[in-house]
N, C-alpha and C positions, 0 to 999 in steps of 0.2 A: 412440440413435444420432444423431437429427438434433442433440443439443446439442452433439456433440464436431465437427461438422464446424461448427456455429453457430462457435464458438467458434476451432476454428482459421480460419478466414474472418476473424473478428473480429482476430485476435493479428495476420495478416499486414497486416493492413488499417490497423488503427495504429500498425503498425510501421515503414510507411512514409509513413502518410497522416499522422499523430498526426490532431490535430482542427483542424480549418483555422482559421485567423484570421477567415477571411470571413466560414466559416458560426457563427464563435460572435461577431462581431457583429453578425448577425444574428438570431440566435435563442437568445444565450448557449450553455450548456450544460446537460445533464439535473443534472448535479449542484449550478446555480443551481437551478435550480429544485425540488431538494430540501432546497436550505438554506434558499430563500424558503418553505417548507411547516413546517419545523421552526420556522422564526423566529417563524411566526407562532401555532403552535400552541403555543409558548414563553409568546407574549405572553399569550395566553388561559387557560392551564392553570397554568402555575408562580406560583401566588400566597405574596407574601412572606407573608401577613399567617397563611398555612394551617400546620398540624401538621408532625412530622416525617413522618407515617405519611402526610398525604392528599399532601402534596407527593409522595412517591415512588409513591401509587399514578399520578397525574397524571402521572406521565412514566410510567409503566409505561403508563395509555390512549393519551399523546401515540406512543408505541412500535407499539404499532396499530395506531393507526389512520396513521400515518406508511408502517409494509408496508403495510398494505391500500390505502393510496391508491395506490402504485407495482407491487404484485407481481398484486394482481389484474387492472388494466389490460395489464402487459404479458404475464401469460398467456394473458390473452382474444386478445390481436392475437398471440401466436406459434398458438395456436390456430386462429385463423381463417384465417392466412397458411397454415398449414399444410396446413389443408383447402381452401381454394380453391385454390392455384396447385399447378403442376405441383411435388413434391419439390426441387428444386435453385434454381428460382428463388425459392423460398419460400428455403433455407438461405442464399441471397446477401443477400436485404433484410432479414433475420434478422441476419446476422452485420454488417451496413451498421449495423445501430441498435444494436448491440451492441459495434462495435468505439468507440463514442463514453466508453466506461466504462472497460477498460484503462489504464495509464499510463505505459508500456514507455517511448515516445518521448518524454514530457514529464518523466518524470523526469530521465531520460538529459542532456535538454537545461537540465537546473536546474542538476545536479550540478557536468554540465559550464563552465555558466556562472560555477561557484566556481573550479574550477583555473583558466578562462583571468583573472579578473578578478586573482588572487592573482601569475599571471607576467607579468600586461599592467599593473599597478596596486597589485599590493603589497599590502599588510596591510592596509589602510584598504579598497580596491578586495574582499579576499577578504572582509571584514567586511561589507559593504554585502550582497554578494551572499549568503553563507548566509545571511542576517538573511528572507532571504525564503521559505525550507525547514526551518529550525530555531526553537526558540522559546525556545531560551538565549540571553542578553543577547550581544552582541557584541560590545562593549565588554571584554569580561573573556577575550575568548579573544585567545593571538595566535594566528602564523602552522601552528602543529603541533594547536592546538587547534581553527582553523574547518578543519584538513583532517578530523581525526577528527569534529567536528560534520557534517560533509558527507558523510562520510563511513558516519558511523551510520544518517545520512536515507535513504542511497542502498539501505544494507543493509534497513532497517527495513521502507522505503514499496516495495521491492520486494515483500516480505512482503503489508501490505496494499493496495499500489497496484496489482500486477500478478498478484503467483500466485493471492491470494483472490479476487478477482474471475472470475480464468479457472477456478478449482474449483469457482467455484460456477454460471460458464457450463456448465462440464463436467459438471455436474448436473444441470439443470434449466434451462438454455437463457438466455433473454432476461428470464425472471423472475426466474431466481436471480440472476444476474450487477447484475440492476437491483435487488431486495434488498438485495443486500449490499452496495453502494454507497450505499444509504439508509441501512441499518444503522452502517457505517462514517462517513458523514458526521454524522449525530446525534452521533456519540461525537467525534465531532472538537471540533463547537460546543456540546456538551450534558455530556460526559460529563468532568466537572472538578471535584476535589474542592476547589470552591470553597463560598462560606455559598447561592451563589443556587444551584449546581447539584449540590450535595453529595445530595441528597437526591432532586433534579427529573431528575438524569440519569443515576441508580445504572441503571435495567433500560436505556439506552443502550448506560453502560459494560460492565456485565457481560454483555448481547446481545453486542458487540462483542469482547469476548474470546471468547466460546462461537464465534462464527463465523469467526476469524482463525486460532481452535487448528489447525485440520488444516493449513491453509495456512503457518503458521507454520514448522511440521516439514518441510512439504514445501520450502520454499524453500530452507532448509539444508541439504537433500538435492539441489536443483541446483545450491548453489555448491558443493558438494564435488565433485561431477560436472563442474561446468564450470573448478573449478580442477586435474583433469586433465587438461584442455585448454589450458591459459591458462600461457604460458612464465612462469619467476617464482613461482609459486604453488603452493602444498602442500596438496593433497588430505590428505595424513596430518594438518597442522597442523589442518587447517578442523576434519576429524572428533575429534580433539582436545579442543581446545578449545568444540563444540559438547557433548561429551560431561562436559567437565566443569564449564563456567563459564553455559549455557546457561537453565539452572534457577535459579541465583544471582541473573539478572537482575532487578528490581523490576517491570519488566513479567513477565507471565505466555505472553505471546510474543515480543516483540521479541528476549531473547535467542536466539532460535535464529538468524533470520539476521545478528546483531551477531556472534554468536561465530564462526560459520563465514567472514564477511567477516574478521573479526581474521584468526583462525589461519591461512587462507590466504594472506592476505597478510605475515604476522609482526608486526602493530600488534597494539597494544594500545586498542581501544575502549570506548566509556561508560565509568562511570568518576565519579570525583565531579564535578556540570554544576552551575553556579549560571543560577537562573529568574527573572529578577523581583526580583535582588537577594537571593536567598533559596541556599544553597550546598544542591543534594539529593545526602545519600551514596547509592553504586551501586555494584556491584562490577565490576571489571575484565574485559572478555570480552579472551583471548586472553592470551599472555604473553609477549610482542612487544615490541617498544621502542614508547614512546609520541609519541614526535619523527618530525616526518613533514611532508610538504612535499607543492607540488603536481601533483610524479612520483608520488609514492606514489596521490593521486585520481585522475590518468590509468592508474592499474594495475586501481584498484577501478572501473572504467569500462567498463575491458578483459573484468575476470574479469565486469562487471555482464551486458556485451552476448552473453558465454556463455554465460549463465546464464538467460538470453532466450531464446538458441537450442537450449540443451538441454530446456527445459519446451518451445517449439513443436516439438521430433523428437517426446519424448511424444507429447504431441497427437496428430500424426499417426500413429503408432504406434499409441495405443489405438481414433483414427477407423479404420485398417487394419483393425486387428482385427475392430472391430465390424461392418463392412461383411460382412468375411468367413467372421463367425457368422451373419450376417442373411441 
């Protein structure tokens, strides 16, 4: 019980607070500082010169001791908060340290910064700004293409920027949530089927799918729910289209919230992206028209911040409950 109030504490807390400018130049952010942990446990274990076999056990130990440096400190301190202070003020400094993990409000305001830069600035203007959420060249998209690339970011990282982290709040408190953020970030900088990390950050990448999977499904289950809220948008489309283009995707979760973002909206996302000068085939989520402007971002915005508030009614829904089996 104390994770689901941990957690809805947290959801509202960065929903209106995000994470201050002050206090993260002051103290950066918890997830510098699990990339500065990674980086350097990178530098010391991934040896060019090793096996295909010792490089991958080396990131499976770098995988370790990376949770154990982060899920056993913060279990010990929800533990101790727990037992020392009275219930309630323990769940607020709880859900305080917790709500630094979520990305509700920081996505929201990336996504956003592509629509305005695209009708304040143009093609060049919308270029500049996905170039900073997306990791396809920029250069090769125009105006229908950085909407769908902003568009898939928004779908995606809602997936593992906001519902994974809150399920695994909703689990196990300030350890899981801070978990899976360590798990997550690994696989961001670690987990790339490049020559140096092909091998050094397979138990990253595949951790990382294992723990994204529930949250994946669930996500597509609030934008289907929140696009019966959202004027415009087709709950029969989203379910649709997650039901049949979802599994198709190259990622092993990404299609679920790309497809149910399409069908709801009637675009056509992912798709074949070129990386690095490199074209990657992908299949189509949705059956939409794929020309798209940046009304169509201001909709997937609309249906995003629904989608927001239908996983926090949850929340409080399953905290309800559990109060009143307890």
């Amino acid at each position: 019980m104390p994770s689901l109030f941990i957690l809805a504490g947290a959801l509202a807390l960065e929903a209106v607070l995000g994470y201050p400018e002050a206090v993260f130049r002051r103290i950066r952010h918890p997830v510098v500082w699990m990339g500065g942990l990674i980086a350097w446990l990178e530098r010391r274990l991934n040896r060019e010169t090793g096996t295909n076999k010792a490089r991958r056990l080396a990131g499976f130990l770098a995988q370790l001791l990376l949770l154990s440096a982060v899920v056993v400190p913060a279990a010990l301190l929800q533990l101790l908060l727990l037992r020392s202070l009275p219930f309630w003020p323990a769940v607020a400094l709880l859900a305080l340290l917790a709500a630094s993990l979520p990305a509700q409000r920081s996505l929201h305001d990336h996504v956003r910064a592509v629509a305005r830069a695209l009708e304040e600035r143009g093609l060049a203007g919308g270029r500049e700004a996905v170039s900073r959420i997306v990791g396809r060249d920029p250069a090769a998209l125009d105006e229908a293409g950085v909407v769908r690339a902003a568009t898939e970011s928004l779908a995606e990282n809602f997936s593992d920027g906001v519902v994974a982290p809150a399920f695994w709040c909703g689990v196990a408190g300030l350890p899981g949530i801070a978990g899976y953020k360590a798990a997550n970030t690994a696989d961001s900088m670690i987990g790339h089927r490049t020559p140096r990390y092909a091998d050094y950050g397979w138990a990253a990448a595949r951790f990382d799918d294992l723990v994204n999977l529930p949250a994946s499904r669930l996500s597509a289950l609030w934008l289907v729910l929140a696009a019966l809220l959202t004027p415009g948008a087709s709950a029969r489309g989203a379910l649709r289209a997650v039901r049949r283009d979802a599994s198709r995707h190259r990622s092993p979760n990404a299609g679920w919230p790309e497809a149910a973002m399409a069908g709801a909206l009637g675009l056509r996302l992912a798709g074949p992206r070129v990386y690095g000068g490199v074209r990657v085939e992908d299949h189509w989520m949705g059956d939409g028209r794929a020309e798209a402007g940046p009304a169509d971002l201001r909709r997937a915005l609309r249906l995003y911040r629904r989608a927001c508030a239908v996983q926090f009614a949850a929340v409080l829904a399953l905290a309800a409950l559990a109060m009143a089996a307890g």
